[in-house]
N, C-alpha and C positions, 0 to 999 in steps of 0.2 A: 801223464795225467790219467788218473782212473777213470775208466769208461763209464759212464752215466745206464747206460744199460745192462751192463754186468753187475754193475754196484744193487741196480733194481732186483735184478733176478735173486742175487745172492740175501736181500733184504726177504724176499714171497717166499725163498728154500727157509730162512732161519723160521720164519712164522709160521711155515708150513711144517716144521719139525715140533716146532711148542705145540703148535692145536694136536698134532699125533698121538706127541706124549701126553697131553691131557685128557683125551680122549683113552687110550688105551692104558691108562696107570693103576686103574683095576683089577686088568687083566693079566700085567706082565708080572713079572717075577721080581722081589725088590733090586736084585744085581742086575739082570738085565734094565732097570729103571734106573741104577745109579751111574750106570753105563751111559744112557741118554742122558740123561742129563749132562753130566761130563761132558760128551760131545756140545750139546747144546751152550754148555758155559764156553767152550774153547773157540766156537763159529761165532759167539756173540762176543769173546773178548774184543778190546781194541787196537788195532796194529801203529805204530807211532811212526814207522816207514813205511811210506807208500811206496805201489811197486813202479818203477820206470817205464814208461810208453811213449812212443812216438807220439810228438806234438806239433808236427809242421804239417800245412797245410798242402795232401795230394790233391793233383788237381788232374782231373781225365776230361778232356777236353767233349768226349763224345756221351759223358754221364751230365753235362749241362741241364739242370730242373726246368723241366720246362712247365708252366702255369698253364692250366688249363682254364676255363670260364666258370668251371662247375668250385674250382677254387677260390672263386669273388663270390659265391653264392651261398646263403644259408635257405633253411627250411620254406622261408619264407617267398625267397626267389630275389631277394635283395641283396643289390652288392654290399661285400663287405673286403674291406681291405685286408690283406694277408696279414696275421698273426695278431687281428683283433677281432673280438666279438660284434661288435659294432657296425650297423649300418655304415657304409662310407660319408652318409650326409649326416652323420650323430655328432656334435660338438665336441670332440675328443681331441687333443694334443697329439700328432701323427708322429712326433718325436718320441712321446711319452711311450707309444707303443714299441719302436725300434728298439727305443731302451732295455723297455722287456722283453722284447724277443734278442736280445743279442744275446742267447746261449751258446755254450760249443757244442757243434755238431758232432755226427757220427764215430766215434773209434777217436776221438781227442783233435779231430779236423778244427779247425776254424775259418773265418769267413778268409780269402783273401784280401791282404792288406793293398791299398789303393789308395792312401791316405798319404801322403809322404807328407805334404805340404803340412800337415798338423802334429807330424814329432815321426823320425824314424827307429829303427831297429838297434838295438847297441849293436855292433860290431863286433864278434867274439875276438879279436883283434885288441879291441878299447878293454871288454872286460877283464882281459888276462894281464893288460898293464895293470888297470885299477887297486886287484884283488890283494898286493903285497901292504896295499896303502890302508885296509880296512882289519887289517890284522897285526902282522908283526913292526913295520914301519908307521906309528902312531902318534908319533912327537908333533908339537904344536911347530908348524912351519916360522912362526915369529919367534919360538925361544932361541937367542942366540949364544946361552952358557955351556950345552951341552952336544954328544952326538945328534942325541934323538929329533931335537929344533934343525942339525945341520942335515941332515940327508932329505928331510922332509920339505925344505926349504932348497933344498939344488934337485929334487926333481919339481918342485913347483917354479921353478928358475928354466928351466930344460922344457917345458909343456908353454913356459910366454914365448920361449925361444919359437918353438913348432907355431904357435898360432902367426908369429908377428913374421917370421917366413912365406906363410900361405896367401896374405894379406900385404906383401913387400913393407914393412914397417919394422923398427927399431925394437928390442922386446920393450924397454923402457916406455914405452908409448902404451902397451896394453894392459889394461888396469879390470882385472877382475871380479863379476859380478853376480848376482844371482841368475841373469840370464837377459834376451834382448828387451823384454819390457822397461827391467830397472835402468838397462844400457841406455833406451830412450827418454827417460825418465829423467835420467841423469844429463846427458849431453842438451836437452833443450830447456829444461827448468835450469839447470845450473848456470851454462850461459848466458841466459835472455836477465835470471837475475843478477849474476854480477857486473854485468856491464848496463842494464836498467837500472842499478843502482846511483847515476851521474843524471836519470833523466834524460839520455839523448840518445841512448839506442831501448828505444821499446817497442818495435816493428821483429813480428816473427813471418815469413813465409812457408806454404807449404801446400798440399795436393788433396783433392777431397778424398780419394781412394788409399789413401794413407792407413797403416793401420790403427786400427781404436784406440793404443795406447797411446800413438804419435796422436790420434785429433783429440783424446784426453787432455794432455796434457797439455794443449795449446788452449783447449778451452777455463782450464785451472790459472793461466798466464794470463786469460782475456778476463777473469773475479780480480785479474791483482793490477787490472787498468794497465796490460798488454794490447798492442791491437796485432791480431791477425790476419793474414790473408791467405781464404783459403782456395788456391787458385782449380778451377775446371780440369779437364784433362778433355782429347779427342776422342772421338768414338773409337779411336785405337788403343785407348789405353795409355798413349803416352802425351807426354807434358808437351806446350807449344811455347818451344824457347824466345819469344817475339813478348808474349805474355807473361815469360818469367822474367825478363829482363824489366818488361813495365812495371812490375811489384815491386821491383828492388827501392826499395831509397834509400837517402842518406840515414834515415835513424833505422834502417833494419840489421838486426844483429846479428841474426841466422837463417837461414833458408835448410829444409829439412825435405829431402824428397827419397822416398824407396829407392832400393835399385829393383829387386825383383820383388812384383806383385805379387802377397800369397795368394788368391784368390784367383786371377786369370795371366798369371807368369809373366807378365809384360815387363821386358829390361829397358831401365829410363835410360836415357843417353849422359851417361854420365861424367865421361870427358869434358864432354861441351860443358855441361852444368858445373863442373869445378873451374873451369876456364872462368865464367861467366861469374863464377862467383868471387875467383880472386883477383878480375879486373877491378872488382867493384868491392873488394874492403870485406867481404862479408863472410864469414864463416859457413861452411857447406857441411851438415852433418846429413847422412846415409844411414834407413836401416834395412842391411845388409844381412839378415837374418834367414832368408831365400836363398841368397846368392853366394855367400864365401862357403868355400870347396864345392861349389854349382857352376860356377863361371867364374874364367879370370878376372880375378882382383888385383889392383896395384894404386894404393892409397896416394902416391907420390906423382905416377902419371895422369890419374884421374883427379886430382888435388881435392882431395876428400881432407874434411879437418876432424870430422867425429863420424865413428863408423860404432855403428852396434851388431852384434855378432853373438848368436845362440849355440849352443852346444848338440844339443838334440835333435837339430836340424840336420845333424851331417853326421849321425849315427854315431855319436859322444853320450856322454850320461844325461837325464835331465835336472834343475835347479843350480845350472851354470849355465855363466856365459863370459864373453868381456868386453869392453868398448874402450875403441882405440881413440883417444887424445893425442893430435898432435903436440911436438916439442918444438919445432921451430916449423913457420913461425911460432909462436907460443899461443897456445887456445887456454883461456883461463875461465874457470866453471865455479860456480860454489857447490860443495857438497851434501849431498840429501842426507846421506849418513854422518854423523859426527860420533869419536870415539878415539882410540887409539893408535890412529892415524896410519891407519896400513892402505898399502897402494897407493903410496905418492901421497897422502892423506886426503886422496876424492871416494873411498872408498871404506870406511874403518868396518873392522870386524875381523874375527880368524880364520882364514880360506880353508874349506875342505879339501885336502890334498888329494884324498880318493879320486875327485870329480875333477878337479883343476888336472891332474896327471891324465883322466880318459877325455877330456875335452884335445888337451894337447897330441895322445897320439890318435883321438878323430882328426885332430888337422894335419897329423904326418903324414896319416894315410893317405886324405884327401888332396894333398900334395903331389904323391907321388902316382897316385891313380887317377886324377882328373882328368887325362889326357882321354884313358884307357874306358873310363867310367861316360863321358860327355859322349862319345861315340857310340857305346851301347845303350844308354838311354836315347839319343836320337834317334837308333833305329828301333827301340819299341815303340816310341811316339809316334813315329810315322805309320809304322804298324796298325797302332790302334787309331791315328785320327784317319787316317784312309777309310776302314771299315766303320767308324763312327759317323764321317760324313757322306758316305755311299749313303747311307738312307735319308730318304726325303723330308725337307724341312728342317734338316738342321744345322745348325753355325758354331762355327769359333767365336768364342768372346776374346778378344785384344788381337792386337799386331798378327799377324798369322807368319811375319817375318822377323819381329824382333821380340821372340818368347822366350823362354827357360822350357826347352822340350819337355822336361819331366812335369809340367802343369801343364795339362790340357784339362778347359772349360769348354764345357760342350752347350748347346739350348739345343731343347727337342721339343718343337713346340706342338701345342697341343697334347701334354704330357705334363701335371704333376709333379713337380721336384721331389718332393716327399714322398708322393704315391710311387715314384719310381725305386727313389730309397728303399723303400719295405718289401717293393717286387724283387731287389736286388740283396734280400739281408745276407745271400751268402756270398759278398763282395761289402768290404769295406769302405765306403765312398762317403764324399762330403759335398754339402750342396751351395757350401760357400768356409768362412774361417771357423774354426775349431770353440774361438773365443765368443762369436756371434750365433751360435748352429742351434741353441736352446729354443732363440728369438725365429717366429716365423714371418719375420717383413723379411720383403725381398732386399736381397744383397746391395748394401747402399753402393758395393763397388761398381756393381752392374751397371745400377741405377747411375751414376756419376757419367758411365760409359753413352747415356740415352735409352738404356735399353728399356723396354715396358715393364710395367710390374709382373706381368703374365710371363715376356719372356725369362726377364729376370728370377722368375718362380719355378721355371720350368731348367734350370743351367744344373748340371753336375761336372764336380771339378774330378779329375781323375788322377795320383798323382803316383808315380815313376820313379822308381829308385833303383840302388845298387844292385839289391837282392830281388827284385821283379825277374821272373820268367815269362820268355817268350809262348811254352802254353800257357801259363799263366794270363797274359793279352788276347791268347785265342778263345781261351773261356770265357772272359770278360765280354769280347765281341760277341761270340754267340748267346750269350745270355742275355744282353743288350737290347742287341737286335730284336728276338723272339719278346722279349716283355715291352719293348715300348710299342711295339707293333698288336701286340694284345692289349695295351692297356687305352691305345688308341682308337682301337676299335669300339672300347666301351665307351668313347666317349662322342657325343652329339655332337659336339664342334667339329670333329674329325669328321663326319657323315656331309657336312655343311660343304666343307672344304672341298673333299671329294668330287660334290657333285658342283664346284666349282663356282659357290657363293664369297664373295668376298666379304669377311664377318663384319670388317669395318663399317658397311652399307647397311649393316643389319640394324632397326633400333629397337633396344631390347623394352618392354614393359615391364614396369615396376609395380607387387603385387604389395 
């Protein structure tokens, strides 16, 4: 990536050779003038290769930016948040600002990525299967007259193999999609309408902390005189099987619960919940979009009937995904798509073999490094939540025993979510889902959990992956550290606290 400040310099040399030449054209001699020029034509030409430069982000643990006071301050002597003009009390969108300020730094750096939870890294691994598929091997996987249909179609055959491996599942079972949205999309509108179709099963079950597309979609079923239940959760984050058994009734068609929470990693018990569901007739679908190649999966011991499962999640390409339908028992769906009946015909349209091949060898890999990977992410996590929760006043959000290591959700109360965000732009970080992060209400996940609006305002999720280095967590923590502890300072609630007012007690006046 060409450096932002080289590029500058090089832009004030060329302007600063034209005003020379304009200035002295008087006086030079025509050849010497036709000389400058010439130069000046060949520094302004355009180059159509750019030059090659390091693009990963160094991280030196002891160059940590540290914020100073006089850095929240303008002219005026008024806070202003980091990288807006703006008073911090001016009605401004604090998201809107981040947006803008997420340039790349210094020498082609960018911020550390912290994000896992909201799409990873392709895997140079994934993109060197891909790359044969986007060039020379370009036949339509469904023509079946010639080579070009046949090779493209047996390594699309060889990538359901890898996924339905990862997943202990049949290949025949995993049906191809754009990704876990449409996987959800599909497993809960398909079955609730074809078996709603008799009138005697039109009960859906499911969890308030579910993701948006899963309560979407349930809300679209509840316009077509579906009735739902959207069952609580514990302040742990996870489901109370006593509660989900009382939801079930005879006309419920399917029961749909997460395994892994993107927002605060909490893994449901989902043995039990398949048990529970195939004593009772009901179809169990999972979206499993967090969790496969994150934690062990096994569709057949945890009697999962419809699993959805993203690409992007587990360092694959993204605008793929696939959801697994059981074959026996036999789970029967209507199709959202209709067309030329490919994928068992719950799926019509022509797969991109590029993407269906790097989906597939993200799950071989994920296969065969899960052991090796689950182990090195526990010990960053522990890393970082040690030194996260060293500092005073602040919690885990979910289970602190039954997480996905690589999602830690932190509250740092009396702190800003946002305002931390911006103190934090050179770290990647989210302060709840990727799909919800425009919207500034607090995290309904939170909120589901009991937490306050303040607490819930105040959470950043932090997330963990393959490619995470251990400085990498030591920078994190030192950066952390020093800006909430500055940013708490600025703040009057912080002062209250201190001197050991209980804020609850306090009642505030309304001007």
């Amino acid at each position: 990536m060409v450096n932002v400040a080289s590029s500058a310099l090089r832009q004030a040399s060329r302007l600063g050779l034209k005003q020379s030449l304009s200035s002295t054209s008087t006086r030079t001699s025509p050849a010497l003038s036709r000389v400058a020029s010439a130069a000046a034509t060949r520094a302004s030409r355009r180059g159509y290769v750019s030059q090659t430069k390091r693009d990963n982000a160094q991280v030196n643990v002891e160059t940590a930016i540290r914020l100073d006071k006089k850095d929240f301050m303008n002219d005026k002597a008024e806070l202003v948040m980091p990288g807006s003009g703006n008073p911090a009390n001016a009605t401004v969108s604090p998201m809107a600002e981040v947006l803008k300020e997420a340039t790349l730094m210094d020498e082609g750096q960018r911020p550390i990525y912290l994000d896992m939870q909201a799409t990873t890294p392709v895997d140079p691994r994934v993109l060197d299967a891909m790359l044969p598929y986007l060039t020379g091997v370009y036949g339509n996987p469904h023509s079946r007259t010639h080579a070009y249909g046949w090779e493209s179609e047996k390594a699309v055959e060889e990538a359901r193999e890898h996924i339905a491996k990862l997943i202990g599942a049949d290949p025949k079972e995993i049906i191809f999609t754009s990704g876990a949205t449409e996987s959800n999309n599909m497993s809960i509108k398909g079955v609730a309408r074809f078996f709603g179709r008799s009138g005697k099963k039109k009960h859906i079950v499911t969890t308030q902390t579910e993701h948006k597309c899963v309560l979407d979609s349930c809300r679209h079923l509840q316009d077509e005189g579906f009735e739902v239940t959207y069952l609580p959760v514990q302040n742990d984050g996870l489901v109370n099987m006593q509660e989900l058994e009382a939801a079930i009734r005879p006309e419920t068609a399917i029961v749909s619960i997460m395994s892994v929470n993107n927002e605060i990693g909490v893994i449901q018990p989902l043995e039990e919940i398949g048990k529970l569901c195939r004593s009772k007739k009901v179809f169990f679908h999972t979206d499993a979009a967090q969790a496969v190649g994150k934690i062990p999966m096994d569709v057949n011991a945890m009697n999962i009937d419809l699993m959805s499962i993203s690409s992007h999640k587990i360092y694959g390409p993204k605008g793929i995904g696939a959801c697994y339908v059981r074959r026996r028992p036999r789970v029967r769906l209507d199709p959202i798509i209709s067309g030329g009946g490919q994928e068992r015909g719950l799926r019509s349209g022509t797969l991109a073999p590029h993407l269906v091949v790097g989906f597939g060898e993200a799950c071989r890999i994920a296969y065969e490094e899960l052991p090796y990977d689950s182990k090195r992410i526990k010990y960053l996590s522990d890393r970082l939540m040690k030194g996260l929760l060293s500092l005073e006043h602040t919690t885990q959000n979910g289970a602190p025993d039954h997480f996905y290591p690589g999602c830690v959700n932190v509250s740092f109360a009396y702190v800003e979510g946002e305002s931390l965000l911006m103190a934090l732009k050179d770290i990647a970080l989210s302060s709840g889902s990727a799909c919800t992060s425009a919207s500034l209400e607090p995290s309904y996940v939170l909120r589901a959990l009991g937490n306050s609006d303040e607490s819930a305002h105040s959470s950043i999720r932090f997330g963990i992956g393959r490619f995470t280095t251990e400085a990498e967590i030591d920078y994190v923590l030192k950066a952390v550290q020093e800006r909430v502890t500055f940013l708490r300072e600025l703040s009057p609630l912080w002062e209250l606290v201190q001197e050991g007012i209980d804020l609850n007690t306090i009642e505030w006046s309304q001007h």
